[in-house]
Steps between C-alpha positions, in 0.01 A plus 500: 500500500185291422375583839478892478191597323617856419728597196718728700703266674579365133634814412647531859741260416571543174598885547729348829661236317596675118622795765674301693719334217558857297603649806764302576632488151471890497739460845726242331557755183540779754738316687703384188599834368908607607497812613866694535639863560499723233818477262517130638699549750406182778165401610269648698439421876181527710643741762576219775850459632641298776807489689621843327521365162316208437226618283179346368522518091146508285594241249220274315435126598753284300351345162475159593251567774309764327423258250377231688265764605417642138415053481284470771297777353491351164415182689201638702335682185508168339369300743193740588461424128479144516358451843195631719653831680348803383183527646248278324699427207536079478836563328540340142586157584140469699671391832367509814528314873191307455584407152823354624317293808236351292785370239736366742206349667415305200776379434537354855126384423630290209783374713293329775214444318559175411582398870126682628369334243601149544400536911183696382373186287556250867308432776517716789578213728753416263659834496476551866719198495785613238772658699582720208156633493483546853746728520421734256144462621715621853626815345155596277352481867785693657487794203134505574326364801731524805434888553177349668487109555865561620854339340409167687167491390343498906256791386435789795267632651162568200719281273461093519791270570581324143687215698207351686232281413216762558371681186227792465409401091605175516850309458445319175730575199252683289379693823859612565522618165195720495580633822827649313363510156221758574531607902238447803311753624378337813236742727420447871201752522477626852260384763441719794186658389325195434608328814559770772702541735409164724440269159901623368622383850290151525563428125870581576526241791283246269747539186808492769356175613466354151886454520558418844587841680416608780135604520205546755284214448154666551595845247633215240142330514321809465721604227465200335128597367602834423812370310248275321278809387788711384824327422382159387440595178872559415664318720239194502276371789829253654734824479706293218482821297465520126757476261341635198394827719860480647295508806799352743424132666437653921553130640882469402800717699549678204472898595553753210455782732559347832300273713520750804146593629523869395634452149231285456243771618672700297470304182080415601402862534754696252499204248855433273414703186828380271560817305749807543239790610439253822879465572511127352647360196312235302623245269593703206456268156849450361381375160631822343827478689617189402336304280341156463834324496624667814210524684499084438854501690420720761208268588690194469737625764219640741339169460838326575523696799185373681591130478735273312522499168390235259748213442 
């Protein structure tokens, strides 16, 4: 009810619910009343007979069930009493959904905090190395980063492979944890304008080059100066990118989008902007989410992931 701003639908279901219950209590009473033939002579009968003289009586429900009805009436007034049912009113006894999460919640806090807290206070090589740890590092990641770097953690297509050796911010311990602690908003800004139509396709074969593909040797070298002029300064002068831009290393075989000549063209003249209005998720900032404690797990086991962990 919190979420209608008008005091009408208050009232809405207030009126429907009070009628509701005195209704059928005004049925039940109805129903409960005997009626027979004047002098008291038999019962009366609705009118319906079958088979020449099997007839339908009007006789009231037996007691027992009646009252069981008369109870669950009794039992509904008293429980829009206690509890949140009539409209905006929170009940007496205060409860509410939300009340209940964040108390059961707590108590499961105070459960495993001990266990968060002993891992939280280790290493993260350490931790990477407890099998314990691992595994519930394994299901923080399931719960909340497989929808995009996949159950297996092999990434897709815009989302990097967490199993490899190749990393956009760097694959230190405390670079794994800010990367979950507060997000990455990495930017490609597009090219095409500043290059034109010729300089996208000769930087293209240059970059392509850079890693060994397939490339015509006389576009790469006239990319190359043009690649020097515009994409140097992210992705550095060798092409060995930039990990505190997250500008990705162009000499490796490592393709985020796909190594193919026209995804690269793509990603030169439309540029990667990581953000939901362009179609592409960033790195939100789980901080919020989960905490320092399970943040620290979740990196320990993304860290254990890309090597082996420490003895």
């Amino acid at each position: 009810m919190s979420d209608f701003t008008s005091g009408f639908w208050n009232v809405f279901v207030v009126g429907i619910t009070a009628v509701s219950i005195i209704g059928c209590g005004v049925l039940l009473w109805m129903q409960s009343r005997v009626r027979v033939k004047p002098g008291g002579k038999g019962a009366d009968t609705t009118g319906h007979v079958w088979d020449g003289d099997l007839e339908e009586y009007n006789n009231p429900l037996p007691k027992w069930w009646m009252n069981l009805f008369w109870i669950t009436l009794v039992f509904s007034a008293v429980y829009l009493v206690l509890y949140p049912g009539m409209g905006t009113f929170p009940g007496v006894l205060g409860w509410s959904q939300v009340g209940q999460y964040e108390r059961e919640r707590a108590q499961a806090e105070a459960r495993v905090k001990p266990l968060y807290d002993k891992y939280a206070a280790m290493d993260l090589r350490a931790v990477a190395a407890d099998p314990q740890a691992r595994l519930m590092g394994e299901r923080l990641f399931l719960n909340n980063c497989a929808q995009c770097h996949g159950s297996d953690a092999g990434g897709a297509r815009g989302f990097p492979n967490l199993r490899d050796g190749d990393w956009l911010y760097g694959g230190e311990p405390a670079q794994i944890v800010e990367s979950i602690t507060n997000g990455r908003m990495g930017v490609m800004p597009p090219q095409g304008a500043a290059l034109g139509d010729e300089g996208v396709r000769n930087v293209v074969a240059y970059v392509r080059s850079l890693s060994g593909l397939t490339a015509d040797p006389l576009k790469a070298q006239l990319g190359k100066e043009k690649y020097l002029q515009v994409c140097a300064a992210c992705h550095g002068p060798d092409g060995k990118g930039n990990q505190a831009l997250g500008a990705p290393n162009l000499t490796d075989k490592v393709w985020l989008y796909g190594s193919s000549e026209a995804a690269i063209t793509e990603t030169v003249v439309k540029g990667r902007n990581m953000n939901v209005s362009e179609g592409t998720l960033a790195m939100p900032a789980f901080k919020d989410l989960l905490g320092p404690a399970r943040v620290h797990l979740v990196a320990a086991y993304v860290l254990g992931l890309s090597g082996p962990p420490a003895k």
